[in-house]
C-alpha positions in Angstrom: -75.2 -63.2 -38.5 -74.6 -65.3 -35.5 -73.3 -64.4 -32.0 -69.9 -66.3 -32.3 -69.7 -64.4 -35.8 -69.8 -60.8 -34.4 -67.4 -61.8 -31.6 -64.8 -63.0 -33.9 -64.9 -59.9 -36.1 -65.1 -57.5 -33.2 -61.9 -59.4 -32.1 -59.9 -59.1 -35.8 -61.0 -55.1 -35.0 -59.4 -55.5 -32.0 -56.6 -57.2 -33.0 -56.2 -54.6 -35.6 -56.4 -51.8 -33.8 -54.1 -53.4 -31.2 -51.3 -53.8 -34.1 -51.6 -50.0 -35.3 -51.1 -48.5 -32.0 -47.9 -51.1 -32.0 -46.9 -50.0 -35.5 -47.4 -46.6 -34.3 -45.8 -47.0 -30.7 -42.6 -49.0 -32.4 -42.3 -46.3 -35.4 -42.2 -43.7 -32.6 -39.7 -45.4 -30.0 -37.9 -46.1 -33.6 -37.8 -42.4 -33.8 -37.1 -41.7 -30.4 -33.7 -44.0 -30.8 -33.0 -42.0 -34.0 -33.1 -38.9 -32.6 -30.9 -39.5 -29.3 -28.6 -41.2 -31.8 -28.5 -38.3 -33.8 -28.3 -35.9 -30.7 -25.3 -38.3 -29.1 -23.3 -38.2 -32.6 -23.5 -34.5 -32.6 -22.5 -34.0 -28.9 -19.3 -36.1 -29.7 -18.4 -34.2 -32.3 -18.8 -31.5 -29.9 -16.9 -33.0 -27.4 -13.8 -34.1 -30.0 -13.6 -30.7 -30.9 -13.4 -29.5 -27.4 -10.6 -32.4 -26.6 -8.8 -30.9 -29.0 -8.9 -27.7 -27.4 -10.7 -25.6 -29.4 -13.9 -23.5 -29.3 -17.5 -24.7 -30.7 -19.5 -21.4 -30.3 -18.8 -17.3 -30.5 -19.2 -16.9 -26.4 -16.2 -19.8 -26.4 -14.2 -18.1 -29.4 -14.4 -15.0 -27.2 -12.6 -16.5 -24.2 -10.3 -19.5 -26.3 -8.0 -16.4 -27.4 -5.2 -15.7 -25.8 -5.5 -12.4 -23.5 -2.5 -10.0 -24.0 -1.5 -7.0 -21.8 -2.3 -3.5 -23.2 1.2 -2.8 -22.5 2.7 -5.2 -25.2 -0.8 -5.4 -27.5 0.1 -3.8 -30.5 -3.5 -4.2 -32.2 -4.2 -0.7 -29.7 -2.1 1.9 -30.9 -3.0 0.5 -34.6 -6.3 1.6 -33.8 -5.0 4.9 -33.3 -3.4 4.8 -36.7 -6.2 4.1 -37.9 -8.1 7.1 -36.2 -4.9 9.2 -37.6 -5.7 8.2 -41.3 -6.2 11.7 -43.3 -7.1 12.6 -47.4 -7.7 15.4 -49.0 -10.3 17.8 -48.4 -11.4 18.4 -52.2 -11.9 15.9 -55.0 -8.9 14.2 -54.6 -10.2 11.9 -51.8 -12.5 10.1 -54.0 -9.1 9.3 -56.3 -8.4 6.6 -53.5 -10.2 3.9 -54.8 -9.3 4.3 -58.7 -5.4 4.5 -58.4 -3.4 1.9 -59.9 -0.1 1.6 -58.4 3.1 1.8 -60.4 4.9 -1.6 -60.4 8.6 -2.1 -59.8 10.6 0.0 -62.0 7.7 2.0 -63.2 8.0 5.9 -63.5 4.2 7.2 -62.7 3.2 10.7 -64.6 3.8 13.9 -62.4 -0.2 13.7 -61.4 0.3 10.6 -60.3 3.9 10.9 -58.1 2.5 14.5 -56.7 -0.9 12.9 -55.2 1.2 10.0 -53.8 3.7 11.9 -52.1 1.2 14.3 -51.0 -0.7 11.4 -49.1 2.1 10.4 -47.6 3.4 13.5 -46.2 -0.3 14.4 -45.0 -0.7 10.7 -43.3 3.0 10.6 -41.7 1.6 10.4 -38.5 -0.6 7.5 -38.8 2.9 5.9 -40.1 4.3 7.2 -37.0 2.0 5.2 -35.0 1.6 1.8 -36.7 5.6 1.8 -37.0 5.3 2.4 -32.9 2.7 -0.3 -32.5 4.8 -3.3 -34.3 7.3 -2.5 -32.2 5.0 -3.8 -29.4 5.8 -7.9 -29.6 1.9 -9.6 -29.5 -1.7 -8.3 -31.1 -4.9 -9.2 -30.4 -7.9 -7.2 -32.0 -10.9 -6.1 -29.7 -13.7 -8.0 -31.3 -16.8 -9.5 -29.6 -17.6 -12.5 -32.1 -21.2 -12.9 -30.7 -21.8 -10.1 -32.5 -22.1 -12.6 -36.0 -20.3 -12.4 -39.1 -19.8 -8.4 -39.3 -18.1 -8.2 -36.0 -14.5 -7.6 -37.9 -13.6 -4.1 -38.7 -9.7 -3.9 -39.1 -9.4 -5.4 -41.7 -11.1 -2.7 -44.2 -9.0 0.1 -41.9 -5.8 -2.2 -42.5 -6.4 -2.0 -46.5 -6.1 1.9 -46.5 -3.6 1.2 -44.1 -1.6 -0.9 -46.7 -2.3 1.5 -49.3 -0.6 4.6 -47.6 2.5 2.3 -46.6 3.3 0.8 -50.5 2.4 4.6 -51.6 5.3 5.3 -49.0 7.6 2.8 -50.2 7.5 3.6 -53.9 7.7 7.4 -53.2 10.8 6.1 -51.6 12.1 3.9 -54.3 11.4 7.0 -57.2 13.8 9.3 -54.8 16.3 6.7 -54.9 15.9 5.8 -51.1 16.3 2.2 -51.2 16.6 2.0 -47.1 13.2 3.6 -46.5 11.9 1.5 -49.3 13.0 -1.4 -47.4 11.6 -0.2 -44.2 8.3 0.0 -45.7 8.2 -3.5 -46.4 9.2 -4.0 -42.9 6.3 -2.0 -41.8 4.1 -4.0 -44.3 5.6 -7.9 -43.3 5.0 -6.6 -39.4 1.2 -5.5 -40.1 0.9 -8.8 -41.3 2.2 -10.5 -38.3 -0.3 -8.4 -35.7 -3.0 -11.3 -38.1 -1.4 -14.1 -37.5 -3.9 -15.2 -34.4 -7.2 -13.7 -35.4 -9.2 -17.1 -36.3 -11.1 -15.5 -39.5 -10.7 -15.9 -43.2 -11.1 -12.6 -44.0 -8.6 -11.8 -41.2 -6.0 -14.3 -43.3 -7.0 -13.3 -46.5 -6.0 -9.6 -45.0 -2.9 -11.1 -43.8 -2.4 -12.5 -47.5 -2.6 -9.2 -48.9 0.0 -7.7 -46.9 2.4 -9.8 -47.4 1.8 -9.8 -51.1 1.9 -5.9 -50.8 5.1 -6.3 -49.0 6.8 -8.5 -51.6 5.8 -6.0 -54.3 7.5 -3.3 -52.4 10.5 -4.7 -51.8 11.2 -5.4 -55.7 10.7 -1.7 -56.3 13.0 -0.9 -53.2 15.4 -3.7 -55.2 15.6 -1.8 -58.2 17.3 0.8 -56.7 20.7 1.1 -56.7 22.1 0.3 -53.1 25.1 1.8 -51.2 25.9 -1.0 -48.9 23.3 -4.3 -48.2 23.0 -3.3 -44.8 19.0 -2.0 -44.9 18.7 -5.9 -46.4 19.6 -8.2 -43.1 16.5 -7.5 -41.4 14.2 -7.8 -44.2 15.7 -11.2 -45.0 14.5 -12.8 -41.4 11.1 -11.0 -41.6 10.2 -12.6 -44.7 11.6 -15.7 -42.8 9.0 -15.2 -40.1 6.2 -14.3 -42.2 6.3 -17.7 -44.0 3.4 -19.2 -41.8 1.6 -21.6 -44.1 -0.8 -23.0 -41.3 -2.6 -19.9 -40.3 -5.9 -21.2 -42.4 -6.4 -24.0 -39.6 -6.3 -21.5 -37.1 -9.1 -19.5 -39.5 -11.0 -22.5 -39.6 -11.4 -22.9 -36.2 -12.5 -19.3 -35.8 -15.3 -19.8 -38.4 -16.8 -23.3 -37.3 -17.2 -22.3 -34.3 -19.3 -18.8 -35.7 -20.8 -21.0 -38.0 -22.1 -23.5 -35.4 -23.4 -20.8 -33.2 -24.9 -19.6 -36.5 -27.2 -23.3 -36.9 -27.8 -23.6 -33.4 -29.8 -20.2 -34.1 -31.0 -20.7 -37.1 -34.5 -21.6 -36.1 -35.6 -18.9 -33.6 -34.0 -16.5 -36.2 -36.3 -17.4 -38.9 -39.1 -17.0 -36.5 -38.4 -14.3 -35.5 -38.4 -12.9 -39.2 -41.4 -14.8 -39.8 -42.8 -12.7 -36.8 -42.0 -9.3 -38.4 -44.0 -10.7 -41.5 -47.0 -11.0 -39.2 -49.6 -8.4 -39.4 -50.0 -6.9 -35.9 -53.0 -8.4 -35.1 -51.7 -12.1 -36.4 -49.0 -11.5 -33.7 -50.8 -10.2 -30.6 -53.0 -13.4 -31.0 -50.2 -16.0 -31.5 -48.4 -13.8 -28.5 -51.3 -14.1 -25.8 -51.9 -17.5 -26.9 -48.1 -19.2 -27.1 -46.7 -16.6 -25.2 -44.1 -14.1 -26.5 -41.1 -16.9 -26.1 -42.2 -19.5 -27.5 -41.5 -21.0 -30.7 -43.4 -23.5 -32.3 -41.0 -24.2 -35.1 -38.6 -25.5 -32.0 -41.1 -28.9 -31.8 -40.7 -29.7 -35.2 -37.5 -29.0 -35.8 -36.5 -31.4 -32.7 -38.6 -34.2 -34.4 -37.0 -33.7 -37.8 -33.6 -33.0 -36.1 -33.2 -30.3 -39.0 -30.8 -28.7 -36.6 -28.7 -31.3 -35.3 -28.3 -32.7 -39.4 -26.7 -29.7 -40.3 -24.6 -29.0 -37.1 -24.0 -33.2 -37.8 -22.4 -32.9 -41.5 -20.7 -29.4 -40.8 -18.8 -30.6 -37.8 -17.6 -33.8 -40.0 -17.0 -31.7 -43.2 -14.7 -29.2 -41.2 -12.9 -32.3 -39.2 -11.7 -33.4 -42.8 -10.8 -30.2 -44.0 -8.9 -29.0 -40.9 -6.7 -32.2 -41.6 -6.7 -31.3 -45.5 -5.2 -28.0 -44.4 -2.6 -29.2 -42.1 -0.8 -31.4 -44.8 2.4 -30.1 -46.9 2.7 -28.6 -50.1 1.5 -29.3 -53.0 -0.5 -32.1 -51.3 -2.7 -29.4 -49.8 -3.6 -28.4 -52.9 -5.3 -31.7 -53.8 -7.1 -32.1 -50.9 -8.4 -29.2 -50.7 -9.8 -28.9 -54.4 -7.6 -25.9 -54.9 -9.5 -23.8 -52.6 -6.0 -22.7 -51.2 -4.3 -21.5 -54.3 -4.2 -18.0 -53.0 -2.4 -19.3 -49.7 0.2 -21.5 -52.3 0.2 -18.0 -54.3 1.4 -16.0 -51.9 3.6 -18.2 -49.9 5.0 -18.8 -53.7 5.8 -15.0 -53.7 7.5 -14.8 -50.2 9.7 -17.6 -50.7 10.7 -16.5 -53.9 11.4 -12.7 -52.4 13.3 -14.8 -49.2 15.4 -15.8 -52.5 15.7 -12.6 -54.2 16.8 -10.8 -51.2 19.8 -13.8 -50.9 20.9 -13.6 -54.4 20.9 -10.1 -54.1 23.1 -10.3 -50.8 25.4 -12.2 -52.9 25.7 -9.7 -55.6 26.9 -7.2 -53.5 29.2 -9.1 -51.3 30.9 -10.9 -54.2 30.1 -8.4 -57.1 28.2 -10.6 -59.8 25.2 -12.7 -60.0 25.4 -16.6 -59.0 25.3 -19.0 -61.8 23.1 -21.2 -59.6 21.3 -21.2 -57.0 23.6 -23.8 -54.9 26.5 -20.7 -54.9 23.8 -19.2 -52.2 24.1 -22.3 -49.4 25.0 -22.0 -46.3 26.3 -18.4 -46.5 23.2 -16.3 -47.7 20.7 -19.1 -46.9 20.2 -22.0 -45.4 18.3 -24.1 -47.7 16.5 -23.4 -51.0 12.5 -22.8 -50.7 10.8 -24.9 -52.2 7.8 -24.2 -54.4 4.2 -25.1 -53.2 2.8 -26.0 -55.9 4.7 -29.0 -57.2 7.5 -29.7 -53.8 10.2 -28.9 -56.2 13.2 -26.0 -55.9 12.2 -22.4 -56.9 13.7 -21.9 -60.3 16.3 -19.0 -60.8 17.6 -17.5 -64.6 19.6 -15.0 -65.3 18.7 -12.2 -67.5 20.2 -9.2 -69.5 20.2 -6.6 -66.5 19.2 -8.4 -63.7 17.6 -12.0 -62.2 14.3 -13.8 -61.7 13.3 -16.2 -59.0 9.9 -17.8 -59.9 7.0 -20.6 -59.5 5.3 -22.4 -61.7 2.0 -20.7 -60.7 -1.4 -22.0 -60.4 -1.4 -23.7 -63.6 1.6 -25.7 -62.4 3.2 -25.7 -65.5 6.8 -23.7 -66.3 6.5 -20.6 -68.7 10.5 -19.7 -68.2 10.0 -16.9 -65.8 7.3 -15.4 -67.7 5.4 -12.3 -66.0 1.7 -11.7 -65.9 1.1 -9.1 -68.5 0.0 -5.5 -66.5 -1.1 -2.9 -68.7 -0.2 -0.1 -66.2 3.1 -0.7 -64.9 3.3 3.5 -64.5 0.6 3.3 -62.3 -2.7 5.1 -63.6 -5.2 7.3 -62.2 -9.0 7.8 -63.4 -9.3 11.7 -62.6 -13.1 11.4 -63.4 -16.3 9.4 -62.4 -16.2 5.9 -63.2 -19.5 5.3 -65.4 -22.1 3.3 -64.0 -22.0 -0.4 -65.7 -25.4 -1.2 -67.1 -27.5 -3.5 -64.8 -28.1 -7.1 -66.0 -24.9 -7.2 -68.0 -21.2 -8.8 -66.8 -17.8 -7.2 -67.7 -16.1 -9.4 -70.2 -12.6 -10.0 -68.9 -9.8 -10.6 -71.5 -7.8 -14.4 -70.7 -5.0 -14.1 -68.7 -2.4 -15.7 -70.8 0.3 -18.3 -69.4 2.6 -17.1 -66.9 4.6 -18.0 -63.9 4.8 -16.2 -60.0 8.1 -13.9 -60.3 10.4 -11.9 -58.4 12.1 -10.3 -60.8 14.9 -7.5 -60.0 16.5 -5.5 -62.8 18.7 -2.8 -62.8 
């Protein structure tokens, strides 16, 4: 091979090598750009969501709430209901959690009426004291959110909380004490409100089940027969107040911003499980050689920017459905892909109790039922609620012994009035242990057949 040979194809080696370290050197500047774009798209989501004014991690969650003053926090001597909260001392404790509740106008068996009232009367100061605390005019619960997802605990104390106050209100309604009645679903509708600012689903969902709790009450405080409407003026303007229906963008603030401190962890958390996997000797070695705080999955999770993907498509995921939540009735309901039917559900049964409570106010200032629901406006209400899950009026009918104000429901579709079937509208109670369900298989449940959200009084 000649001289001039060899030089030429030591210089195509050259050349060659010269254009892979390009390649290379270009596919990693190429990366580099990628990954400061990606970094720079996540920081201005970060930054929108702090222009907005709200929080984008647990330590900001912590200090974006409001502070209030012990003196007017009513959240502190709820706690001390809570503390108050008594049952029996024999077997009768674990009936707590098997009890179905009588419905309105249901007569419960003598077991059933004797446990109830005997709860009540043993629990009367834990009433005491949540009736003292919503008095007080503000709440804010006492929870450190950098504590994760388990940092809530009032909510479970709030359910037996819930519990003991419909228990009060139907022992009140079988003695024929419609005013205490009522004044249990005032307690009820003002537990609720002390929710209204935590920023957490489950805090909401809570909220939800009050108020549906509180609606319940009030039809069996309805049934009974009333001396005067005075015990009805206040509960009108509570259920008023308690129709909030934007509460679930102020949840989903609460939960992006403990779901984004959540990703931001996510990779020294599963090294740090990864490190309890390690045999001890594995980990004393990669400890004296990386040092105890160092983690190499940090490196390659920068350079696939698994990280700032997620925190990326999260942050524009929840801007779209903080705006989905934020529109009107029933449009919500679309844009959301039904996720807040239980919201339309309940705000479905508050508007149709704000209703109830009118047309019962008319009743017994004028002594009959309206004929429609127009009769009501101005003097007993101002306008008629709508329903959320088609925009339209609430739909009223007249029956044999008494009324119904309902919504078409979930299935948006009008059944008359029709009620959800309940096959213990006495209330029951399982005396004995529940039998375990066998592992592997799934209770069958029976379809639910067509039916509409009612308030129904009769009497």
């Amino acid at each position: 091979m000649k001289i001039t040979d060899q030089r030429c194809i030591r210089r195509i080696i050259l050349r060659c090598f010269a254009a892979g370290w390009i390649l290379v050197g270009l596919a990693l500047l190429g990366a580099l750009l990628w990954r400061a774009q990606l970094r720079w798209q996540v920081e201005r989501q970060v930054s929108l969501v702090h222009q907005a004014g709200f929080p984008a991690s647990a330590e900001e969650l912590n200090s974006w709430r409001a502070p209030v003053p012990d003196a007017e926090n009513a959240s502190l001597l709820i706690t001390q209901a809570f503390a108050l909260l008594r049952t029996f001392p024999d077997e009768r404790s674990n009936w707590l959690r098997r009890i179905t509740l009588p419905v309105r106008g249901g007569c419960p068996d003598d077991l059933l009426f004797e446990w109830m009232a005997g709860y009540v009367r043993m629990n009367a100061p834990a009433l005491a004291k949540a009736r003292e605390a919503v008095r007080r005019p503000r709440a804010r619960y006492l929870t450190d959110f950098t504590g994760g997802w388990t940092a809530e605990s009032h909510p479970f104390a709030l359910f037996d909380l819930k519990m003991l106050a419909e228990m009060e209100g139907l022992v009140a309604a079988q003695h024929g004490q419609r005013a205490a009645a009522v004044e249990s679903t005032l307690l009820l509708l003002s537990l609720a409100r002390t929710l209204d600012g935590e920023p957490r689903f489950f805090s909401q969902c809570t909220r939800l089940d009050l108020v549906r709790t509180a609606v319940r009450t009030l039809e069996s405080a309805l049934t009974v027969p009333p001396a005067s409407d005075s015990c009805l003026n206040g509960v009108a303007q509570a259920l008023a107040d308690a129709d909030r229906t934007n509460l679930f963008q102020l949840a989903l603030v609460g939960e992006r911003a403990l779901l984004l401190s959540s990703i931001w962890r996510q990779s020294d958390e599963s090294y740090r499980r990864q490190q309890g996997e390690m045999a001890d000797l594995e980990r004393i070695v990669v400890e004296g050689l990386l040092g105890p705080d160092f983690n190499p999955m940090k490196p390659i999770d920068w350079a696939l920017g698994l990280t700032d993907r997620d925190a990326l498509k999260f942050l524009k995921d929840t801007a779209a459905e903080y705006q989905s939540w934020g529109l009107p009735w029933p449009q919500r309901l679309d844009a959301t892909n039904c996720s807040a039917n239980r919201d339309a559900a309940v705000t479905a049964h508050l508007r149709a109790a704000q209703l109830g409570v009118a047309v019962e106010q008319f009743r017994l200032t004028r002594g009959r039922l309206p004929a429609e629901l127009c009769e009501l406006v101005p003097d007993f209400i101002k306008t008629i609620p709508q329903d959320p899950f088609d925009g339209r009026r609430l739909r009223y009918k007249l029956l044999e012994k008494g009324f119904v104000v309902y919504s078409i429901g979930v299935d948006r579709r009008d059944d008359g009035g029709r009620e959800r079937p309940n096959p213990w509208p006495n209330g029951h109670l399982v005396t004995d242990e529940l039998p375990a369900w066998p592992r592997g298989r799934t209770r069958a449940r029976a379809p639910v057949p067509p039916h509409d959200i009612v308030f129904l009084v009769e009497r």
